[in-house]
C-alpha positions as CSV (number, residue, x, y, z in Angstrom):
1,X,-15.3,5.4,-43.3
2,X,-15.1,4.1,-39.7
3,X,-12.3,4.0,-37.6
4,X,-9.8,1.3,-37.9
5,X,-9.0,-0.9,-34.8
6,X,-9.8,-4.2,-33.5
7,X,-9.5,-6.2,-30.1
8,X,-7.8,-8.9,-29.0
9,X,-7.5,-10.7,-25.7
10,X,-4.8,-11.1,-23.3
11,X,-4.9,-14.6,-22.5
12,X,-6.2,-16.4,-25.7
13,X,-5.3,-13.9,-28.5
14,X,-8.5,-14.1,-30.2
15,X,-9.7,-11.2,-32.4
16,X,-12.8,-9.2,-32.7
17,X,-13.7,-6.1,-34.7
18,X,-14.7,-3.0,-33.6
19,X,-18.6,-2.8,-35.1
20,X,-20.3,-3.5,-31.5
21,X,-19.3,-3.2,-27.8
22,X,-16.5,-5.0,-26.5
23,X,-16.1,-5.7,-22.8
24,X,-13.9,-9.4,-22.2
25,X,-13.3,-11.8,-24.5
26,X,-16.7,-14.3,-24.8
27,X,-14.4,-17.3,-24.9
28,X,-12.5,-16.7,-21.8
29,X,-14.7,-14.6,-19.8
30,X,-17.1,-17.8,-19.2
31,X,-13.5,-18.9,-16.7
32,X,-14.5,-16.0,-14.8
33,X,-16.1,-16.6,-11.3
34,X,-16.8,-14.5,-7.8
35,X,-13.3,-14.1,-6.4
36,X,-10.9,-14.0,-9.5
37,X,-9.2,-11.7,-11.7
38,X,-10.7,-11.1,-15.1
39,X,-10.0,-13.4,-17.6
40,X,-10.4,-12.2,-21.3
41,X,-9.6,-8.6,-20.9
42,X,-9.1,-7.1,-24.1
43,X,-6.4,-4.7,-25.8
44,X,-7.3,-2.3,-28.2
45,X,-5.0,-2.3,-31.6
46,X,-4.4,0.3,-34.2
47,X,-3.4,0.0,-38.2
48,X,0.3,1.0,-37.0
49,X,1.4,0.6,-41.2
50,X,-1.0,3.1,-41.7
51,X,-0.4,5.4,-39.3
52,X,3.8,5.1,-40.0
53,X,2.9,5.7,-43.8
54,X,0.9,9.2,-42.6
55,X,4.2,9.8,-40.0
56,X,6.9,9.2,-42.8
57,X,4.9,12.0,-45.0
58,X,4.5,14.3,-42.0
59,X,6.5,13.9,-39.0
60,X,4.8,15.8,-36.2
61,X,1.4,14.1,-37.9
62,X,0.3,12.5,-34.8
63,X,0.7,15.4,-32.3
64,X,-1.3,17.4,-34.6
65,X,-4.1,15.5,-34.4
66,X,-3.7,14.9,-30.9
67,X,-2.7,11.1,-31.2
68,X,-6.7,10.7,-32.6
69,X,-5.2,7.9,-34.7
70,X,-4.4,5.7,-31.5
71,X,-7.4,6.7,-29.8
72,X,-11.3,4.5,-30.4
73,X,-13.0,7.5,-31.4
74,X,-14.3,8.8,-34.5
75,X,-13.1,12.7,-33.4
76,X,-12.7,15.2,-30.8
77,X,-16.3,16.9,-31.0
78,X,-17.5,14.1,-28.9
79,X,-15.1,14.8,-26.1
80,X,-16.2,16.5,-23.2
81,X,-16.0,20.1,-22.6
82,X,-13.0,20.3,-20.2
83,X,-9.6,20.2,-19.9
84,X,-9.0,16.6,-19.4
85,X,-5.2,15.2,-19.6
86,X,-2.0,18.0,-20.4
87,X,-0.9,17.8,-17.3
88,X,2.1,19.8,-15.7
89,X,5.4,17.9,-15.1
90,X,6.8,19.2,-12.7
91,X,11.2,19.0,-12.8
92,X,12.9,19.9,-9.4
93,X,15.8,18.3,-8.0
94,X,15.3,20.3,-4.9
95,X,14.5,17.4,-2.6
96,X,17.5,15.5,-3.7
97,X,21.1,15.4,-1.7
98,X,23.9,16.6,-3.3
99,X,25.3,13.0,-4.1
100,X,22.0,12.5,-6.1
101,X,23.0,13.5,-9.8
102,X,19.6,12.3,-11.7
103,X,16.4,14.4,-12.8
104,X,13.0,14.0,-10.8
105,X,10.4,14.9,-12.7
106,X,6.2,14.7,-11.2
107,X,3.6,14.2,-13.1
108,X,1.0,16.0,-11.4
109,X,-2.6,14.4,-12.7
110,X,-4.5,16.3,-9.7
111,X,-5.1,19.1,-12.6
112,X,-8.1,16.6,-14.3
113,X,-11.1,18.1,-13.4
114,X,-12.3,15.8,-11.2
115,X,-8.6,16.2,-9.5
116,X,-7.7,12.4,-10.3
117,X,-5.9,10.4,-13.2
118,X,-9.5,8.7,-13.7
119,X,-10.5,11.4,-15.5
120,X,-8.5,9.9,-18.8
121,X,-10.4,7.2,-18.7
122,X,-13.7,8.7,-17.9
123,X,-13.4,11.0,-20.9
124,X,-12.9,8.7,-23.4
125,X,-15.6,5.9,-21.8
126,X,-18.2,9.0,-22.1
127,X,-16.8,10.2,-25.9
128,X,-17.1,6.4,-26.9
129,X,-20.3,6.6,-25.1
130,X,-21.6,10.1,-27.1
131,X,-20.7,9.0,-30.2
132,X,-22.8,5.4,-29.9
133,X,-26.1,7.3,-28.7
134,X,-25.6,5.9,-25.1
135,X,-26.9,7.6,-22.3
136,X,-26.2,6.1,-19.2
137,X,-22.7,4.3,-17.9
138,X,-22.3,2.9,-14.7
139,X,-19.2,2.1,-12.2
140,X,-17.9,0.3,-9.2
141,X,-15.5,2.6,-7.7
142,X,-13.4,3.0,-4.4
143,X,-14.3,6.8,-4.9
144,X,-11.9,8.5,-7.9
145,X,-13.3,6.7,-10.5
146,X,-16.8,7.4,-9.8
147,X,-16.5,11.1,-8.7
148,X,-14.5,11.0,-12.3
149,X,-17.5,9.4,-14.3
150,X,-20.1,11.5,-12.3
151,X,-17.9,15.2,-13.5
152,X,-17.5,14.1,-16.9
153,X,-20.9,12.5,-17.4
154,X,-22.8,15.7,-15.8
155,X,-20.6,17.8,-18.5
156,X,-21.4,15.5,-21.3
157,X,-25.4,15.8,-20.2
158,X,-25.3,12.0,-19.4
159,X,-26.2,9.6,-16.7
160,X,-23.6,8.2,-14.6
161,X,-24.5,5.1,-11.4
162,X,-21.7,4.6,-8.6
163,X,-21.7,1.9,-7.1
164,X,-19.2,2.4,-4.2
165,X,-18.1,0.5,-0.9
166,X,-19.7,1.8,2.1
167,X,-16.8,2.9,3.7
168,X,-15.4,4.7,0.6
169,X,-13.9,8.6,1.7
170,X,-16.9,10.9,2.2
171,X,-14.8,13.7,0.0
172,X,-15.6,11.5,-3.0
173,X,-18.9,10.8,-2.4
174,X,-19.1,14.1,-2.0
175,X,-18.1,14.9,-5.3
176,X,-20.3,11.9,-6.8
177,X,-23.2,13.8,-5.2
178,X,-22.8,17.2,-6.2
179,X,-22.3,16.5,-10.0
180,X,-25.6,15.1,-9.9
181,X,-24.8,11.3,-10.2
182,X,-27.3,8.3,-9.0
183,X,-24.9,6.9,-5.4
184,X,-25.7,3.5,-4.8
185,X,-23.4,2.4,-1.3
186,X,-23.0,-1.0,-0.9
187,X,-22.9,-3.3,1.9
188,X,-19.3,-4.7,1.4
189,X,-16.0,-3.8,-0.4
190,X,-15.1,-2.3,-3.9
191,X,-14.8,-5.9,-5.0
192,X,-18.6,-6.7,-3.9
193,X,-19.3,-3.2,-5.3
194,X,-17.8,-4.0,-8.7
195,X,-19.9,-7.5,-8.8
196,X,-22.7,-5.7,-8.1
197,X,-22.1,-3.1,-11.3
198,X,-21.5,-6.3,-13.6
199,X,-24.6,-8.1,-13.0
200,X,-26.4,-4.4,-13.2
201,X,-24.8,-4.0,-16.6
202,X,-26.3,-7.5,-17.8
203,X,-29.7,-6.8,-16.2
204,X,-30.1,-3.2,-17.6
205,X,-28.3,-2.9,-20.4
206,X,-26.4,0.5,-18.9
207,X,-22.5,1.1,-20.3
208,X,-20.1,-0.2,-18.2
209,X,-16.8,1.6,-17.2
210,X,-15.3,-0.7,-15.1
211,X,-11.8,-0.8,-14.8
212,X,-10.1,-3.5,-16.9
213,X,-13.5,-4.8,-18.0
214,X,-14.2,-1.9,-20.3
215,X,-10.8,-2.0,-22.8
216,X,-11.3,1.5,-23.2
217,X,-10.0,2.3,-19.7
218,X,-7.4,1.2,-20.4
219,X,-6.8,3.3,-23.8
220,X,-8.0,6.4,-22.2
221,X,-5.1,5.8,-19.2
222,X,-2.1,5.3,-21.9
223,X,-2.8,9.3,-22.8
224,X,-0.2,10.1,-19.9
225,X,2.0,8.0,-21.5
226,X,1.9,10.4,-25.4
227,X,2.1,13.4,-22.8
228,X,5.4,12.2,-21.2
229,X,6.8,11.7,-24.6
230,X,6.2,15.2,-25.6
231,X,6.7,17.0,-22.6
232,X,10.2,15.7,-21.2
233,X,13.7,15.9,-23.6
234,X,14.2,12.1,-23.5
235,X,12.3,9.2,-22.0
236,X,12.2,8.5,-18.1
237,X,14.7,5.5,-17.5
238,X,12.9,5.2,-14.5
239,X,9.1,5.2,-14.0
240,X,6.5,5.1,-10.7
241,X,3.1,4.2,-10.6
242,X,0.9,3.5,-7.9
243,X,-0.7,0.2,-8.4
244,X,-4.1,-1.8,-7.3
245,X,-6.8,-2.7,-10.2
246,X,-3.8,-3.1,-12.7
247,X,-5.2,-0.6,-15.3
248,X,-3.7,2.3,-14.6
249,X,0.0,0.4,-15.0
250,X,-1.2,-1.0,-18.1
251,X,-2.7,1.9,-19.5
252,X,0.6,3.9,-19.2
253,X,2.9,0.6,-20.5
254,X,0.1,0.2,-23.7
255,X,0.8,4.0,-24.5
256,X,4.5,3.5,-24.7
257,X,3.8,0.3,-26.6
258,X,2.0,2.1,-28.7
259,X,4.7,4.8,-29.4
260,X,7.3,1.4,-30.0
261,X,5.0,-0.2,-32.3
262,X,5.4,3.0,-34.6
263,X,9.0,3.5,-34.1
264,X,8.8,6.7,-32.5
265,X,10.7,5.1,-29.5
266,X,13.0,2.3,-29.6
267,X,12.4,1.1,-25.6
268,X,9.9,1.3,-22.9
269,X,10.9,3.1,-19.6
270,X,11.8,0.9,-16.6
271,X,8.4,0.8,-14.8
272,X,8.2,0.2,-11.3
273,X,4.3,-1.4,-9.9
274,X,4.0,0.2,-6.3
275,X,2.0,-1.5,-3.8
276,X,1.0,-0.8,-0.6
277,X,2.6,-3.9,1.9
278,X,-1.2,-4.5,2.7
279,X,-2.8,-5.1,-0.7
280,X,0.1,-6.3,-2.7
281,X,-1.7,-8.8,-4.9
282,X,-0.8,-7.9,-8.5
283,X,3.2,-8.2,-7.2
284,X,2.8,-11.0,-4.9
285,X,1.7,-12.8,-8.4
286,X,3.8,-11.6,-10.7
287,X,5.7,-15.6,-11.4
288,X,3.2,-17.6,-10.4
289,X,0.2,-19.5,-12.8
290,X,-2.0,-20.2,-10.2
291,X,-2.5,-16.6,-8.2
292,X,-3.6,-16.2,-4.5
293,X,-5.2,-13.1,-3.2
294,X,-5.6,-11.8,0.1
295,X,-8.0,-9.3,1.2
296,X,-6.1,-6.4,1.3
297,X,-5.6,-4.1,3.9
298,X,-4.5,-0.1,3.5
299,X,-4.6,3.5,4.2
300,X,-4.4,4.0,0.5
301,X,-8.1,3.6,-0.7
302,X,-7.6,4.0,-4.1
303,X,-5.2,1.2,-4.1
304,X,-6.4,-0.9,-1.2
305,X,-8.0,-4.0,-3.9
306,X,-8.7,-7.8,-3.0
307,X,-8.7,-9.1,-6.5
308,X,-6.4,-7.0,-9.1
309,X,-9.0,-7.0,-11.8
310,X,-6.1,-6.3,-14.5
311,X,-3.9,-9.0,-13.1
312,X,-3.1,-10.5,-16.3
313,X,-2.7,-8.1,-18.6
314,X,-0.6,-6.1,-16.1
315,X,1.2,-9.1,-15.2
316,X,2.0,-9.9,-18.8
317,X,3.1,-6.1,-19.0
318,X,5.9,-6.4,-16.2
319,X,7.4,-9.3,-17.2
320,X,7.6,-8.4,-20.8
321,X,9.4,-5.5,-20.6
322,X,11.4,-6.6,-17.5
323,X,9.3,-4.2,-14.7
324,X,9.5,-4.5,-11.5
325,X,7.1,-4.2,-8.1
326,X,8.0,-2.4,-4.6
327,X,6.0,-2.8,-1.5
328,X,5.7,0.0,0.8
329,X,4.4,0.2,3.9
330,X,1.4,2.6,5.5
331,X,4.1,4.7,7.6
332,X,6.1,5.0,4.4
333,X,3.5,6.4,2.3
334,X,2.0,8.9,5.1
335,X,5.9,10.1,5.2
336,X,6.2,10.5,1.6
337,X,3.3,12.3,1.7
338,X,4.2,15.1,3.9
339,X,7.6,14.8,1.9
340,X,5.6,16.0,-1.0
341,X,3.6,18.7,0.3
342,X,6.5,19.9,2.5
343,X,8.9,20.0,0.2
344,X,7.0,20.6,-3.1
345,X,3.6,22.2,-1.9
346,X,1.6,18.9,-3.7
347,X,-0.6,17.5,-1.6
348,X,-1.7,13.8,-2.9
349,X,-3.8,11.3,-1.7
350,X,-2.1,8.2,-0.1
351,X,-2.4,6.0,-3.2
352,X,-0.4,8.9,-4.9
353,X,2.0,9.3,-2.1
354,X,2.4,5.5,-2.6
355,X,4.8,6.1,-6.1
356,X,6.4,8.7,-4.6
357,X,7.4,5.9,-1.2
358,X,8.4,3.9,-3.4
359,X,10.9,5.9,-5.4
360,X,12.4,6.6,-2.1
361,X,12.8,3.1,-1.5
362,X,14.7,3.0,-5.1
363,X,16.1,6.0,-4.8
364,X,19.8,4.7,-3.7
365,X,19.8,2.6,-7.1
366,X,19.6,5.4,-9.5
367,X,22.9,6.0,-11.5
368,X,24.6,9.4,-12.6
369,X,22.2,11.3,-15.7
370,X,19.0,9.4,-15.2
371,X,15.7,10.8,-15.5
372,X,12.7,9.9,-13.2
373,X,9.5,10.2,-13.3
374,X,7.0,9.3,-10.4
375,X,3.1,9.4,-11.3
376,X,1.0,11.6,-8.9
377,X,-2.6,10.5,-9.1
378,X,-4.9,12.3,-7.1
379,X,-5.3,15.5,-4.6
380,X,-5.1,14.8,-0.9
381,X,-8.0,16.7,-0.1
382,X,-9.8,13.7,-1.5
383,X,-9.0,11.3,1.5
384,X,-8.2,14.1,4.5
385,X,-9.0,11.5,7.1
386,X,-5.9,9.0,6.4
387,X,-3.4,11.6,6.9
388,X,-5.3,12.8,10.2
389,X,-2.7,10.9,12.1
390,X,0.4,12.8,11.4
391,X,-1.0,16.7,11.9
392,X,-1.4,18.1,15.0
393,X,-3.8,20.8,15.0
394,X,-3.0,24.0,17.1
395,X,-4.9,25.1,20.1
396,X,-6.4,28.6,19.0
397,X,-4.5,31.4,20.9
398,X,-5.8,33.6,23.7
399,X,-5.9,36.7,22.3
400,X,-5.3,38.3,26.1
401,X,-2.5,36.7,26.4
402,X,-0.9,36.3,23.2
403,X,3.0,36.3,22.9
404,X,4.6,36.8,19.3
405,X,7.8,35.9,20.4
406,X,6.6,32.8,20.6
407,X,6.2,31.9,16.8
């Protein structure tokens, strides 16, 4: 029997079943042009009856099976050979001041394999992919993603194409390389890269993992989400997540939707979008019909988007359960950064460091007995040039005339 779920899209609502591949919605992708935000993106829905019929026989039902119920694949055997997702949280108030009575808690998703958060995605694309007889899958990336789909693919024996901008960090192309991937740098930006990738996909037929325009991005993202719920005694009132595409945001608000929609919880954490001041687009938009969006401008690669492909779906997201965005500046996330590493000995990439800025911003708003969580996407040792600016290498020591006192 085949696995129960179906698609429907953001902006029009429309259906469609799950017996072919799904990217947007036909009747509202034609609205799409060069320059915009994807209309049509879909979200993927379960048989939540069902599944709360199998929960009300057996309780812990779902974490037995590893939430497969909520997940588009048909079972775990086409997953790829590596410990993708169960991530450490990481609880230590030790950075707070003594007035600060909440919990911070990190969710540290530099444990993936490919040492990012895209790795969730990139496992189920590639498991959705095994199980459909589909060899090759192609992405635009800004570096994460495609060093992602590059591991997982080369585990899975599959062919993964990068399209990336040519100014993305060598440390991921790096990666993209040595798993054995096909690296096609483009002239341009990740916007112009991700084009590029769509009319690729059209022309030869290849898988697409986009971001947004592949709904199963977004389903492989909300794992983090089931993993929260499980590891931490109640819910995070308070939630940060670095924000550019959109996806990632959505991916962790569909998995708590998820969770509502079978009554396991009865609200969704307060979810803060974090933006870096320079490419702020998705928050910039958040109340307006008619978006505008400026080429953006930031340290933080990962997050440093022109056109926030997920705009609507994340935008529909916020406002629905009452989110809210922060802006934080360059300085502000190189501080946070070394806040991080100095002060928990994680070292994450700017776009990373970006959540954590921003909960610093908040931080004066938290009330007595809260728990917070900030989202910690991907290892520093990604992107060592950004943070170049704030270390001051040593002057190697004269052995002659070396003085311990000094140190």
């Amino acid at each position: 029997m085949a696995k129960e779920y179906f698609y429907t899209c953001v902006n029009c609502s429309a259906s469609y079943s799950n017996t072919r591949i799904h990217y947007l919605c036909p009747k509202c992708a034609k609205d799409n042009t060069d320059g915009t935000a994807l209309k049509g993106v879909l979200k993927v829905l379960y048989p939540y009856d069902t599944i709360k019929a199998k929960l009300n026989e057996e309780s812990d039902y779902l974490k037995k099976s590893d939430y497969l119920d909520l997940l588009p694949i048909e079972n775990y055997s086409s997953w790829p050979p590596l410990l993708v997702g169960k991530t450490p949280v990481y609880s230590s108030n030790q950075a707070l001041n003594a007035s600060d009575k909440f919990s911070l808690h990190l969710k540290v998703e530099s444990s993936n394999p490919t040492f990012s958060f895209k790795d969730r995605a990139s496992a189920l694309v590639s498991a959705f992919a095994k199980e459909n007889g589909i060899q090759t899958i192609v992405a635009a990336s800004t570096g994460n993603a495609g060093s992602s789909l590059a591991g997982i693919c080369a585990s899975q024996k599959q062919k993964a194409i990068i399209l990336v901008p040519q100014k993305a960090p060598k440390a991921k192309l790096t990666q993209v390389l040595m798993y054995g991937a096909q690296l096609i740098p483009v002239q341009g930006n990740y916007d112009q890269a991700y084009d590029l990738s769509l009319a690729l996909t059209e022309k030869k037929g290849w898988y697409n993992r986009n971001t947004a325009f592949n709904p199963l991005t977004i389903e492989g993202k909300k794992t983090v989400s089931f993993e929260l719920y499980e590891q931490l005694i109640q819910l995070p009132d308070h939630l940060f997540v670095p924000v550019g595409d959109g996806v990632i945001i959505a991916g962790v608000y569909k998995g708590f939707e998820d969770l509502l929609a079978l009554g396991l919880i009865t609200k969704i954490p307060h979810i803060f979008a974090v933006q870096a001041e320079g490419s702020s687009n998705l928050i910039d938009n958040l109340n307006t019909e008619n978006p505008v969006f400026k080429a953006a401008s930031t340290l933080a690669d990962s997050i440093s988007v022109d056109i926030p492909r997920n705009y609507y779906m994340a935008k529909d997201f916020l406002n629905r359960y009452n989110g809210e965005g922060i802006k934080v500046t360059d300085s502000e996330i190189l501080e946070a950064s070394q806040l991080l590493a100095g002060q928990f000995g994680l070292f994450v990439e700017p776009a990373a460091a970006s959540a954590y800025a921003g909960f610093l911003k908040f931080k004066h708003k938290i009330v007595k007995n809260e728990e917070v969580v900030v989202l910690l996407t991907g290892n520093g040792l990604k992107d060592i040039a950004s943070v170049s600016s704030v270390l001051d290498f040593p002057d190697a020591v004269d052995l002659k005339h070396f003085n311990a006192d000094l140190y």
